[in-house]
N, CA, C and O atoms as CSV, one atom per row, in Angstrom:
chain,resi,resn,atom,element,x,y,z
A,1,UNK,N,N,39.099,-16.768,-72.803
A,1,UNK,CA,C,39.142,-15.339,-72.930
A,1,UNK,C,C,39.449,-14.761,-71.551
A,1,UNK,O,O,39.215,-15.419,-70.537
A,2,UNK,N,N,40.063,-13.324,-71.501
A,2,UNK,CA,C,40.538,-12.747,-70.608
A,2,UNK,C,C,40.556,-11.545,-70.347
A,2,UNK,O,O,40.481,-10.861,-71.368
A,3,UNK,N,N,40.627,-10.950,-69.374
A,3,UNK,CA,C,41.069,-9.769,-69.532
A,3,UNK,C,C,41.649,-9.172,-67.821
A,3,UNK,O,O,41.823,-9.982,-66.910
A,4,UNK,N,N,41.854,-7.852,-67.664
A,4,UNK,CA,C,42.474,-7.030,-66.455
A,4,UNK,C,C,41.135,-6.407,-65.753
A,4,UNK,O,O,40.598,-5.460,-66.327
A,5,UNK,N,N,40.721,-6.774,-64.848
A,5,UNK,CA,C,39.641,-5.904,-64.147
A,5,UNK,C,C,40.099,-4.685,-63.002
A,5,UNK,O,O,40.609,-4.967,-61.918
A,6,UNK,N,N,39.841,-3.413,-63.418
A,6,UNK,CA,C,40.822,-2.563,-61.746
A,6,UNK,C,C,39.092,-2.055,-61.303
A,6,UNK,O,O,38.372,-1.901,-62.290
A,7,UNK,N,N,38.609,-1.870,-60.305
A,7,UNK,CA,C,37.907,-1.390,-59.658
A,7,UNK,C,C,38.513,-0.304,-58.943
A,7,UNK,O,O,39.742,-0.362,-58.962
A,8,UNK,N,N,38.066,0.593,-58.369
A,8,UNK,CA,C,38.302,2.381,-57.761
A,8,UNK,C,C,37.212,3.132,-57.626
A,8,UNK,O,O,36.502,3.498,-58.563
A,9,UNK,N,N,37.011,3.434,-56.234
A,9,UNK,CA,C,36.144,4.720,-55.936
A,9,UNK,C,C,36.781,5.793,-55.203
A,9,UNK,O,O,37.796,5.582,-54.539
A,10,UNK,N,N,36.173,7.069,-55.299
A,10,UNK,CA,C,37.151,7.762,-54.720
A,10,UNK,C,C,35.726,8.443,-52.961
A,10,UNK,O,O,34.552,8.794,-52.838
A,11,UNK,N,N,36.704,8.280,-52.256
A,11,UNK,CA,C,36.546,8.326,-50.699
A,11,UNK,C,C,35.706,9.866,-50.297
A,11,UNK,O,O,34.831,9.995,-49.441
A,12,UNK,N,N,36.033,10.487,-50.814
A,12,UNK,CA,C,35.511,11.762,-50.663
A,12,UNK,C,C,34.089,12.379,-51.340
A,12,UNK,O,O,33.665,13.532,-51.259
A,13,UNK,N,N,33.388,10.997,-52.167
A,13,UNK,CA,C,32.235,11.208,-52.430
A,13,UNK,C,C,31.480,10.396,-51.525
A,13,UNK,O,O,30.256,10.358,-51.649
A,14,UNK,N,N,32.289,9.487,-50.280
A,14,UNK,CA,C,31.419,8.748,-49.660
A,14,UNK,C,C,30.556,9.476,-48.570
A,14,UNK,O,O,30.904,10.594,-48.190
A,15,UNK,N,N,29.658,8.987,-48.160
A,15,UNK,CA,C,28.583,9.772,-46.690
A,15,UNK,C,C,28.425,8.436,-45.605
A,15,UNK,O,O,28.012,7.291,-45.784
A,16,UNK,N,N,28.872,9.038,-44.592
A,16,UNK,CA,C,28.510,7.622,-43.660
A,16,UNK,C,C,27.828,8.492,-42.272
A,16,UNK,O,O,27.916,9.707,-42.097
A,17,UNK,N,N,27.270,7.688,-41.539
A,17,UNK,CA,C,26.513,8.163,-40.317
A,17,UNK,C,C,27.526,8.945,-39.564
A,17,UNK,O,O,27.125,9.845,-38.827
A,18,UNK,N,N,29.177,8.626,-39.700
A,18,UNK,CA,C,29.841,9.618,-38.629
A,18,UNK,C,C,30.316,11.065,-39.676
A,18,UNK,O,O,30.324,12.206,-39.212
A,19,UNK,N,N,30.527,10.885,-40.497
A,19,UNK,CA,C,29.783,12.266,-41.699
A,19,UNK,C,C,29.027,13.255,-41.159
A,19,UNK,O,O,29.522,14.382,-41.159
A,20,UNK,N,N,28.115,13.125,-40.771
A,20,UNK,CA,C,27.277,13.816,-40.363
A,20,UNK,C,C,27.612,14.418,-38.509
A,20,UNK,O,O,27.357,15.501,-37.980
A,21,UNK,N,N,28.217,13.253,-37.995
A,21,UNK,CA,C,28.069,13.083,-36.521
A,21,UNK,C,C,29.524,13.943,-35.827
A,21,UNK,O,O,29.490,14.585,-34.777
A,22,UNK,N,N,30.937,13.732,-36.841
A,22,UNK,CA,C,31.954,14.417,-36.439
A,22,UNK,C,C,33.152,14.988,-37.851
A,22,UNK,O,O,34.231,15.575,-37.925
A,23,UNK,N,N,32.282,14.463,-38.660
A,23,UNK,CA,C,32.691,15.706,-40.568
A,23,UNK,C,C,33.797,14.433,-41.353
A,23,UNK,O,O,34.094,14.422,-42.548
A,24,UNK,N,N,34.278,13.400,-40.269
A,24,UNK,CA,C,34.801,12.160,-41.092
A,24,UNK,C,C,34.320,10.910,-41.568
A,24,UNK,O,O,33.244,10.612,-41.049
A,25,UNK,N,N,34.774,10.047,-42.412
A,25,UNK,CA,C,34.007,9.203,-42.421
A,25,UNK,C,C,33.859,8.180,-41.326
A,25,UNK,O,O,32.778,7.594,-41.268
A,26,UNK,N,N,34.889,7.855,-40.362
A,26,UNK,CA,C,34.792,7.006,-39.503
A,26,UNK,C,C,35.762,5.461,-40.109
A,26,UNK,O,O,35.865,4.488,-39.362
A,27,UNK,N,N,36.270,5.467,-41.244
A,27,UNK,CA,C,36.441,4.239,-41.696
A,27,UNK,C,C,37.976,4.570,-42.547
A,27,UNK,O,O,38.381,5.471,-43.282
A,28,UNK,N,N,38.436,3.535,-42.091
A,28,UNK,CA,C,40.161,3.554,-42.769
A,28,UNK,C,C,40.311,2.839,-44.047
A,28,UNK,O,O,40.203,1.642,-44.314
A,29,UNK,N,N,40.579,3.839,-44.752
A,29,UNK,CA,C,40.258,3.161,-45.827
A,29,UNK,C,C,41.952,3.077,-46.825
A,29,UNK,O,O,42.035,3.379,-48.016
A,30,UNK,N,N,42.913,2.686,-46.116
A,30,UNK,CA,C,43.978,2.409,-47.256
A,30,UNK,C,C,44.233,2.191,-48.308
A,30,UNK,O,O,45.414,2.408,-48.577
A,31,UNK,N,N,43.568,1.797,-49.178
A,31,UNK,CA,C,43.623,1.061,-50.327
A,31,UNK,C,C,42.322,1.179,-51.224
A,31,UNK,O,O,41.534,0.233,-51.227
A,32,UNK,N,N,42.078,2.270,-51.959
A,32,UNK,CA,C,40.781,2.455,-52.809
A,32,UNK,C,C,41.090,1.711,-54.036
A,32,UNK,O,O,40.172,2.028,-54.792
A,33,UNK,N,N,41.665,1.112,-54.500
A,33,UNK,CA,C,41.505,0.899,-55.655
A,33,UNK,C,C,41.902,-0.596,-55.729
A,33,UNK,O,O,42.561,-0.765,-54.703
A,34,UNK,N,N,41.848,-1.834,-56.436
A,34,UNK,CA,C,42.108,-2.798,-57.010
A,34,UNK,C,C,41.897,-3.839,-58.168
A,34,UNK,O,O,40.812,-4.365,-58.416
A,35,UNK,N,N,43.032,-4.062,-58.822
A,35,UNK,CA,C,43.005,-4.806,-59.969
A,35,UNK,C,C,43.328,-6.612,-60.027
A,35,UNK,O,O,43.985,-7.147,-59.134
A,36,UNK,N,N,42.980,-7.093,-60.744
A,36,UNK,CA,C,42.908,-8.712,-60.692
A,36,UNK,C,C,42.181,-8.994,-62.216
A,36,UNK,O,O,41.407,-8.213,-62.769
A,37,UNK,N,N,42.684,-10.461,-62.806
A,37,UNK,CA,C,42.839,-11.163,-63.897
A,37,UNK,C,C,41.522,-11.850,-63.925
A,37,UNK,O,O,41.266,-12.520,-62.924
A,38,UNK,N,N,40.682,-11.818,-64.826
A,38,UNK,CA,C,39.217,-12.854,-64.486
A,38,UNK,C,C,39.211,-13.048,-66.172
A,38,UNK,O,O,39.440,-12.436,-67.215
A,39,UNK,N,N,38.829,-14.205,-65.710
A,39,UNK,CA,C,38.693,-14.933,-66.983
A,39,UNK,C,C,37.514,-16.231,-67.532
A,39,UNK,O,O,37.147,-16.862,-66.541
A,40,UNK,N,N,37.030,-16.621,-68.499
A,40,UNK,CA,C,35.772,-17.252,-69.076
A,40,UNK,C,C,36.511,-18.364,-70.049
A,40,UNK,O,O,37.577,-18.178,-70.637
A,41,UNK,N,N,35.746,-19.503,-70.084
A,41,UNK,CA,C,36.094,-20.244,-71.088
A,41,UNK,C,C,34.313,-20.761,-71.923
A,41,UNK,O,O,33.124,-20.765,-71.606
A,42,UNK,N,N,34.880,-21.000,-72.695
A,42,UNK,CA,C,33.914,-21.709,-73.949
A,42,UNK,C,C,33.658,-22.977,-74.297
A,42,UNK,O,O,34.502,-23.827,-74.014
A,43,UNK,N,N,32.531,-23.331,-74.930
A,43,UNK,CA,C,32.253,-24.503,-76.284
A,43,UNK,C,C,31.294,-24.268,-76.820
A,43,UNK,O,O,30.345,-23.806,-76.187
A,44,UNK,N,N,31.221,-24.496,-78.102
A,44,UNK,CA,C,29.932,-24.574,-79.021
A,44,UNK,C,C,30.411,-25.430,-79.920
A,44,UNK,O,O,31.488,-25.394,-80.514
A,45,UNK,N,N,29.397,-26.335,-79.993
A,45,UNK,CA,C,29.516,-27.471,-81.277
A,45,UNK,C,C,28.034,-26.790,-81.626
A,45,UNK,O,O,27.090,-26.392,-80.945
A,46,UNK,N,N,28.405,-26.888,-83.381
A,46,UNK,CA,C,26.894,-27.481,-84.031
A,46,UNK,C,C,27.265,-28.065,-84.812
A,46,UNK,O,O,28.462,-28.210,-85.057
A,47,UNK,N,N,25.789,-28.865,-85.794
A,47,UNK,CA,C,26.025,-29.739,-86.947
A,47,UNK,C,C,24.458,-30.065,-88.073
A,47,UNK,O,O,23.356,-29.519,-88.027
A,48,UNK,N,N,24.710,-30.596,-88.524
A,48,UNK,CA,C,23.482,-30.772,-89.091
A,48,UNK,C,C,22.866,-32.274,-88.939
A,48,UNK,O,O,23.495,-33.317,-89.113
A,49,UNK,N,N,21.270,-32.130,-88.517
A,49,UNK,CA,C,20.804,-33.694,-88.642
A,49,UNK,C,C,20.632,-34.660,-89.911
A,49,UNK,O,O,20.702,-35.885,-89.814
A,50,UNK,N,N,20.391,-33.954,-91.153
A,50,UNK,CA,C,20.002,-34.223,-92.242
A,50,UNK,C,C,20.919,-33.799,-93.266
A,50,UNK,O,O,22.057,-33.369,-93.072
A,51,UNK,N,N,20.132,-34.006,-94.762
A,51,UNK,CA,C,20.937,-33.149,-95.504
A,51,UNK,C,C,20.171,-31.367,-95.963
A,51,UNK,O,O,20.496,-30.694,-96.941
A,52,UNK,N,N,19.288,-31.056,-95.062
A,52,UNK,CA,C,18.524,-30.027,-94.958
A,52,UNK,C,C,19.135,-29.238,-94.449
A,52,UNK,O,O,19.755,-29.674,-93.479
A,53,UNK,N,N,19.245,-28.376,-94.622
A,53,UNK,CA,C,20.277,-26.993,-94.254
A,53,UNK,C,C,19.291,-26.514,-92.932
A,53,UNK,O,O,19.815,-26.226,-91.856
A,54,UNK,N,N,18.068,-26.469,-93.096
A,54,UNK,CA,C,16.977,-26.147,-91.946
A,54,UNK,C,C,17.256,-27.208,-91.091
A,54,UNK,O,O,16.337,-27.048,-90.288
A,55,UNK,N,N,18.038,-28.443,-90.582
A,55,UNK,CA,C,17.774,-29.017,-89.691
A,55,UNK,C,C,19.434,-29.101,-88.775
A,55,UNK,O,O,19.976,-30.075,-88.253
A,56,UNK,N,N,19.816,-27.887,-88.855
A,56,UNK,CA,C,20.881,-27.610,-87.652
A,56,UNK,C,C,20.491,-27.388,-86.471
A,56,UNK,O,O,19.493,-26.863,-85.977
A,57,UNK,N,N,21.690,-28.000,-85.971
A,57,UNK,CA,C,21.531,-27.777,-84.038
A,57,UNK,C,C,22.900,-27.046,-83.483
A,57,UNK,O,O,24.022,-27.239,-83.950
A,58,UNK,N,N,22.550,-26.097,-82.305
A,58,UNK,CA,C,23.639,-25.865,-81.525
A,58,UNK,C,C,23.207,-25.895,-80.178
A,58,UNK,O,O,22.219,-25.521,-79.545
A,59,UNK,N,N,24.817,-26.750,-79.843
A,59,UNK,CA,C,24.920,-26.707,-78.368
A,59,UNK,C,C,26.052,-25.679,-77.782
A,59,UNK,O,O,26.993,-25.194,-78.410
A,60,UNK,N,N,25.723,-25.487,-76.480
A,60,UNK,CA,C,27.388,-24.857,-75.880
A,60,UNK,C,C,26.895,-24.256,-74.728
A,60,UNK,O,O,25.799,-23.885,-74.308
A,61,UNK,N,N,28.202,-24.279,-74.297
A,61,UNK,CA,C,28.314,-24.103,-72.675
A,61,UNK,C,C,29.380,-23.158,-72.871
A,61,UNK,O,O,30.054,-22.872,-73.861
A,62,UNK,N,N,29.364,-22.661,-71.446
A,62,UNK,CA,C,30.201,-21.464,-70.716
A,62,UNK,C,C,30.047,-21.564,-69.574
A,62,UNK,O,O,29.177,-22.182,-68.960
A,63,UNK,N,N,31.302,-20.657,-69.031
A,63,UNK,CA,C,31.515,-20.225,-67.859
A,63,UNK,C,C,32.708,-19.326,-67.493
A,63,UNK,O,O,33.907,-19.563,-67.634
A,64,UNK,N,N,31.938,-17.950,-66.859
A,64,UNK,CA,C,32.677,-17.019,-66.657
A,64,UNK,C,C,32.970,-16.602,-65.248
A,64,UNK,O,O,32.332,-16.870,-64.230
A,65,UNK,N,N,34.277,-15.752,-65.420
A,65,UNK,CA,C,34.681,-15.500,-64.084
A,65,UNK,C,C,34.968,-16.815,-63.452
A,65,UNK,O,O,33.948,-17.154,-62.853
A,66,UNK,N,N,35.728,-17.536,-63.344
A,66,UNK,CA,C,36.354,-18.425,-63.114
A,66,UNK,C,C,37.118,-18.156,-61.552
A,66,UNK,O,O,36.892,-18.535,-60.403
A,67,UNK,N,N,37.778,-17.592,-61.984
A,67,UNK,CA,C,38.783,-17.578,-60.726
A,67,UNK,C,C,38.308,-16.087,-59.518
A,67,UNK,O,O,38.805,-15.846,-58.418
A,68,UNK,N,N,37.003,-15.184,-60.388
A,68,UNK,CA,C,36.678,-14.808,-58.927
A,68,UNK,C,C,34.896,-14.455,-59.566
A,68,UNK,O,O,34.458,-14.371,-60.714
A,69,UNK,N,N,34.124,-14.299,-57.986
A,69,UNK,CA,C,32.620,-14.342,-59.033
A,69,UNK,C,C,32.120,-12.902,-59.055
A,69,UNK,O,O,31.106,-12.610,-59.689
């Protein structure tokens, strides 16, 4: 599974110590916003031990965010 992640804040709600000290933030900030691909993979097995419908099991694993955490 997959999907598009964009993150964005906008600069002008930030407060930093030079904010206060000379009315800017002090910090260069080029680039507010960014997007990137993250993605998860799967397994689940189950089955039954018996012929009892009450005696199923499941296993499974995951792991997400793969390529960033």
């Amino acid at each position: 599974m997959g999907g598009w992640v964009q993150r964005r804040f906008d600069p002008s709600k930030m407060t930093t110590n030079t904010t206060y000290e000379t009315g800017g933030t002090g910090e260069n900030l080029a680039n507010t916003s960014f997007g990137y691909i993250d993605g998860s993979v799967g397994l689940s097995y189950n089955s039954q031990m018996r012929d009892r419908a009450s005696d199923n099991y499941y296993l499974g694993i995951a792991y997400h965010h793969f390529n960033r955490p």
